[in-house]
C-alpha positions in Angstrom: 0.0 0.0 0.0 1.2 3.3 -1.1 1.7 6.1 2.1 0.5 9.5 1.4 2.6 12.6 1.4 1.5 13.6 5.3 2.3 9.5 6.4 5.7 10.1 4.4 6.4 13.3 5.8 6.1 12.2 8.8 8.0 9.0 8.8 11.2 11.4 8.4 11.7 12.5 4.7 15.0 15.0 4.4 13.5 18.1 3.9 15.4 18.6 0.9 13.0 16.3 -0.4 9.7 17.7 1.1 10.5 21.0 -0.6 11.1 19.8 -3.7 7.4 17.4 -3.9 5.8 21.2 -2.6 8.1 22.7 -5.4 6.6 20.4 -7.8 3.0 20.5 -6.6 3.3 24.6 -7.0 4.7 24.2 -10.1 2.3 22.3 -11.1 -0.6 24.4 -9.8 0.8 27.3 -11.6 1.4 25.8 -15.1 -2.5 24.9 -15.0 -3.3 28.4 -14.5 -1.4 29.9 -16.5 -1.8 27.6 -19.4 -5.6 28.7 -19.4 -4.7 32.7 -19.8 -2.6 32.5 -22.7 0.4 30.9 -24.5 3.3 31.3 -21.8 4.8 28.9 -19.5 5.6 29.0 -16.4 9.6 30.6 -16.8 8.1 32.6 -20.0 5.7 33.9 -17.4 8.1 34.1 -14.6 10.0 36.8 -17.2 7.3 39.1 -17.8 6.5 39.1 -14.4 9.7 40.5 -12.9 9.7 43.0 -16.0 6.4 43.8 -15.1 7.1 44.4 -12.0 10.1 46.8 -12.4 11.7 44.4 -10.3 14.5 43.6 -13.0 15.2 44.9 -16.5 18.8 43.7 -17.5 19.3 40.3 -18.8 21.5 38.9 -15.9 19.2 40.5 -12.9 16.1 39.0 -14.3 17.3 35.5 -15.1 18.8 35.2 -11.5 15.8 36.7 -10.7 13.8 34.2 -12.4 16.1 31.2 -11.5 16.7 30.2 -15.1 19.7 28.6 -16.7 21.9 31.0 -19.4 21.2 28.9 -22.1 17.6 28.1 -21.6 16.9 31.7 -21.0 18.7 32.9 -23.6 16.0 30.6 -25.4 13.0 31.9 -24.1 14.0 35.6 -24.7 14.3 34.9 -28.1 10.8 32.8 -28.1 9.2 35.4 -26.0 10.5 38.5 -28.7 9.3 36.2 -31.2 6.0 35.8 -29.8 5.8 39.7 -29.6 5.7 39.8 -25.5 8.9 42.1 -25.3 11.7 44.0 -27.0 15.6 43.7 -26.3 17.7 46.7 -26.6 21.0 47.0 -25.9 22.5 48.1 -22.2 24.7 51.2 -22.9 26.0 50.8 -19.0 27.0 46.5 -19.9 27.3 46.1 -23.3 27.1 42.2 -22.2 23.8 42.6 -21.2 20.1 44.1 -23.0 17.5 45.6 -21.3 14.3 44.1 -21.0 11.2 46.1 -22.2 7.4 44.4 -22.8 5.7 45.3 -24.9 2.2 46.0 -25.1 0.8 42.7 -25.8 3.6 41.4 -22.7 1.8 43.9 -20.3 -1.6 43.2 -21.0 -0.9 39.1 -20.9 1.0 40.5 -17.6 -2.7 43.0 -16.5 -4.9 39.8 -17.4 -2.8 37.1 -15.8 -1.6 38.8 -12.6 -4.4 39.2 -10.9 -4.9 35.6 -11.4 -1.8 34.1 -9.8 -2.5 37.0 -6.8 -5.8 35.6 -5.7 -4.1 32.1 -6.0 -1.2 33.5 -3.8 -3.9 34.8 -1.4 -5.6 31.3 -1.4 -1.7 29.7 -0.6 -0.8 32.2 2.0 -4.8 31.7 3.8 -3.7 28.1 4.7 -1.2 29.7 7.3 -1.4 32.4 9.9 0.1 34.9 10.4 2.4 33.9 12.7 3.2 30.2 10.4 3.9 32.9 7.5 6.3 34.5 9.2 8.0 31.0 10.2 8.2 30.1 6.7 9.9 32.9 5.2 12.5 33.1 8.0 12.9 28.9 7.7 13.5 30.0 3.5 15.8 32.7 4.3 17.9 30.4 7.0 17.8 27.8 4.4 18.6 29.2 1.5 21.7 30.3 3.1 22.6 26.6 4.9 22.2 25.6 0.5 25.1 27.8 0.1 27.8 25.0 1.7 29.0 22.0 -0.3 31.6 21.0 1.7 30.9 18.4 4.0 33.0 15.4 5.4 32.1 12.2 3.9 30.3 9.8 6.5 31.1 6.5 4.9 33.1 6.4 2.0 33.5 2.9 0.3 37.0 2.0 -1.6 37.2 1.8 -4.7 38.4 -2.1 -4.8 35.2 -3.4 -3.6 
């Protein structure tokens, strides 16, 4: 018989591991609403968004920003200019870099869709009060920062000749 995520959870899954079946279940979440407003996806999305947003204009801040590979986001810009959701221009300050405009077909996807995801993030962020919000973020911050080491001793390390 198969457990269910709360039996496995509980049963001692590294949290590693938790996060990244939430992770996928959000993801998932997302992808179906989005996929009903329009022709993005979720990273295609996740670009306008931060644009949007004035959050991030330049190449580099917006795909750290949206967590996305240089090659596959390199892709999507191209797909997304295609598409006719925004404009590159060069970046007179980083001539390795563009900025990052939408155009207006990327800002109304961006008007229509937005409000969208919002009352979905109002629906997440209900499950928790305000006091488990405020847990969460500061657990995400003090992990996110544990992520950051690699180094650690090897527990059991089996020789090569066996």
């Amino acid at each position: 018989m198969t457990k269910s995520a709360a039996e496995a959870i509980a049963e001692g899954l590294h949290i590693p591991f938790q996060i990244a079946q939430l992770h996928s279940a959000l993801s998932t979440q997302a992808k179906a609403i989005i996929s009903r407003h329009g022709d993005l996806n979720l990273a295609q999305w996740r670009i306008v968004r931060l644009v949007a947003l004035d959050i991030a204009n330049t190449t580099t801040a917006v795909r750290k920003g949206a967590g996305i590979d240089k090659s596959q986001f390199s892709k999507m810009l191209g797909v997304l200019e295609d598409k006719g959701y925004l404009k590159l221009r060069p970046f007179e300050e980083d001539k390795r870099q563009h900025l990052i405009e939408l155009t207006e077909k990327g800002r109304t996807s961006h008007d229509r869709l937005g409000p969208v995801l919002e009352a979905r993030q109002e629906h997440l962020v209900s499950a928790l009060t305000a006091d488990e919000q405020a847990t969460v973020l500061k657990a995400i911050k003090l992990l996110s920062e544990a992520a950051q080491k690699t180094d650690f001793p090897d527990a059991y390390v089996i020789p090569e000749d066996e």
